[in-house]
N, C-alpha and C positions, 0 to 999 in steps of 0.2 A: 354407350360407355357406362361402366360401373365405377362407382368411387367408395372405396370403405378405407377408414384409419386402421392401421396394425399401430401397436403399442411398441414404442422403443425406450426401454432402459437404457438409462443415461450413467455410466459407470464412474469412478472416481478418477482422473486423469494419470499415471503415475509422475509422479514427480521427481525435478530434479535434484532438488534438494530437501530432504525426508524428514519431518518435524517428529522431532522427539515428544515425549509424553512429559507432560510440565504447564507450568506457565508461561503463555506468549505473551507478548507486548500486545499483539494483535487482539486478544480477548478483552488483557486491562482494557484497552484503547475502547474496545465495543462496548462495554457494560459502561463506565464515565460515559461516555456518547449515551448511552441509552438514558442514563439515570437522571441525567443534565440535560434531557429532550433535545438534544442534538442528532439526533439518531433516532427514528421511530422504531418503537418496538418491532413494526409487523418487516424492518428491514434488516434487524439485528441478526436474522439468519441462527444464531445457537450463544445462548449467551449462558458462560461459565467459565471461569480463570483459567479453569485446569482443565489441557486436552488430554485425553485421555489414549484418543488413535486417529489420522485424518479419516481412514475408513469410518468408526464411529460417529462420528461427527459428519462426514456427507450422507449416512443412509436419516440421520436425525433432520437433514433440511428437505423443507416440501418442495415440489415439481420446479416452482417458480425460481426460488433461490438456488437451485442446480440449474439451472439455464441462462441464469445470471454469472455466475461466478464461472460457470464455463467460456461465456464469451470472455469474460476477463482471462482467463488461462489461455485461453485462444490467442488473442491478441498478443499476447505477455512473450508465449514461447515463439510467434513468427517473428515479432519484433524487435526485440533484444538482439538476438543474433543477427541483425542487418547492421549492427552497432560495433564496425570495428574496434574501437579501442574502448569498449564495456567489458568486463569479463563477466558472464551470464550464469545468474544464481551458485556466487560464490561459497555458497555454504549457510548452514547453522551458526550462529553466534549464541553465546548465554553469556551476563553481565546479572553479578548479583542475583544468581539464581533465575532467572528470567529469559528465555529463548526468544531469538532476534532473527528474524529471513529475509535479507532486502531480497531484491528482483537481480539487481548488478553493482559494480562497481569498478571507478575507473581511476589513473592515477594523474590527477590535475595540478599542475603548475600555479601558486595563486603569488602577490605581491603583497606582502608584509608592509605594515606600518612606517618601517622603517625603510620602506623602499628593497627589500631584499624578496628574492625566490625564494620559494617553498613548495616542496611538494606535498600534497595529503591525499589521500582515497576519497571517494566522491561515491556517496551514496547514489543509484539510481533506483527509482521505482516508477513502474507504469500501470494506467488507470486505465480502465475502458466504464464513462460514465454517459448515466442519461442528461444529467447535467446541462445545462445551456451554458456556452463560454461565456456567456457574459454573468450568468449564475459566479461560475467560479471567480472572476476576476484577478483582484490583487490577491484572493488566496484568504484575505481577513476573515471570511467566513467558513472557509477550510480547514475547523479542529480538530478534526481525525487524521487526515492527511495531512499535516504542520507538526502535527504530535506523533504520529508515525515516522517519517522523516526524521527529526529531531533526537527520536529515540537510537537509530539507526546508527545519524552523527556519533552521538554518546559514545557506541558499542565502536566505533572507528576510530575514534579520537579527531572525528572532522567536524566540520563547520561547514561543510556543500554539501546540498545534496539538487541532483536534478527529478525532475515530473516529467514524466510522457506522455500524454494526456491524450488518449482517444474520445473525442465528443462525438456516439454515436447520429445525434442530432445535431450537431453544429450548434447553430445560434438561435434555432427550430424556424427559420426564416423559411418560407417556401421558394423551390422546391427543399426538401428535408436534406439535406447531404452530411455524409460525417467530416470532421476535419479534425485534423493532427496538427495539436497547438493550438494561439490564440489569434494566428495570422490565417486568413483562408488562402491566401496565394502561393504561404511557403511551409510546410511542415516544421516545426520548431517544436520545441522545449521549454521547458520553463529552469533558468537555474535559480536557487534558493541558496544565498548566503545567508547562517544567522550567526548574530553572535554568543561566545562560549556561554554567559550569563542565560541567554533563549535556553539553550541548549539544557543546562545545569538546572535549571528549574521544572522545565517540562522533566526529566528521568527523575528527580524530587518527587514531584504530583504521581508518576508512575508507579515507583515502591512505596509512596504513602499510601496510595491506594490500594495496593493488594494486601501489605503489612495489614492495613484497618477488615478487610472481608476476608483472608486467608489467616487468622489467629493461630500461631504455633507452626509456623509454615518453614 
């Protein structure tokens, strides 16, 4: 038997929902994470406010981070759609100049202070992380993804948003296994209520930030 490697390019996925040329949340989000050592440089994958084209921006990431961010596409487009009542990458949003792309979103029933129903849209976004669940836990350590979300709310006018969290390695307990959610017996969710205040301060940090490194923008 012979064994040789053949070289496969790895192409940019198309997408469902087509990022305009601008400023995303998603970059502000990477550069704070980066700047604030929340985010190691060598994971930041492309760090610059303004995309210019998704093409542009995937031939700029090296072998590693396109084999990364694929399995996250991967994961993203089988699983949403197993989510009846998600509707599945609902669109572009821009808020103050700034372009916003959840994953999904759905229309949740919540109970008011006052004891009354209310409906609002319900951010969803899904992760495929190396992550140990117990890494992520309550989430406290979770700044890009709390500030992600968060942003999303803003662009909605909500206050939910759910996580889908694929832990390619589970809890790294041997044997290795992945698990959806923080339960191993039952695939779950995580939902995130925060309140307007959370909310209003994260999009605050947001345009202060870009305001201070895009001068005349």
């Amino acid at each position: 038997m012979t064994v040789t490697t053949v070289p496969v390019t790895l192409s940019l996925p198309e997408s469902k929902a087509p990022r305009s040329a601008g400023v995303h949340v998603s970059s502000i989000i990477r550069c704070i994470a980066t700047e604030h050592g929340i985010l190691k440089p060598e994971w930041a994958e492309e760090l610059s406010l303004i995309e210019v084209s998704s093409e542009d921006w995937w031939e700029r990431l090296d072998p590693v981070a396109r084999l990364r961010v694929s399995i996250g596409l991967a994961w993203e487009e089988w699983y949403l759609p197993k989510l009846p009542h998600v509707v599945d990458h609902p669109g572009e949003m821009q808020v103050d100049g700034i372009y916003l792309t959840h994953d999904g979103e759905s229309l949740d029933v919540i109970v008011t202070e006052r004891g009354k129903q209310k409906q609002i849209l319900a951010v969803h976004e899904c992760k495929a992380t190396y992550k140990s669940v117990n890494t992520v836990g309550d989430f406290s350590g979770e700044w890009m993804w709390l500030a992600q979300t968060k942003s999303y709310c803003h662009a909605l006018k909500s206050t939910r948003a759910y996580m889908h969290i694929l832990y390619i390695c589970g809890d790294y307990s041997f044997p290795i296994q992945p698990r959806l959610g923080p339960d191993p017996d039952q695939p779950s969710a995580y939902c995130l209520d925060y309140t307007q205040e959370e909310i209003d301060n994260n999009w605050a940090g947001i345009t202060a930030y870009r305001d201070a490194h895009l001068e005349g923008f």
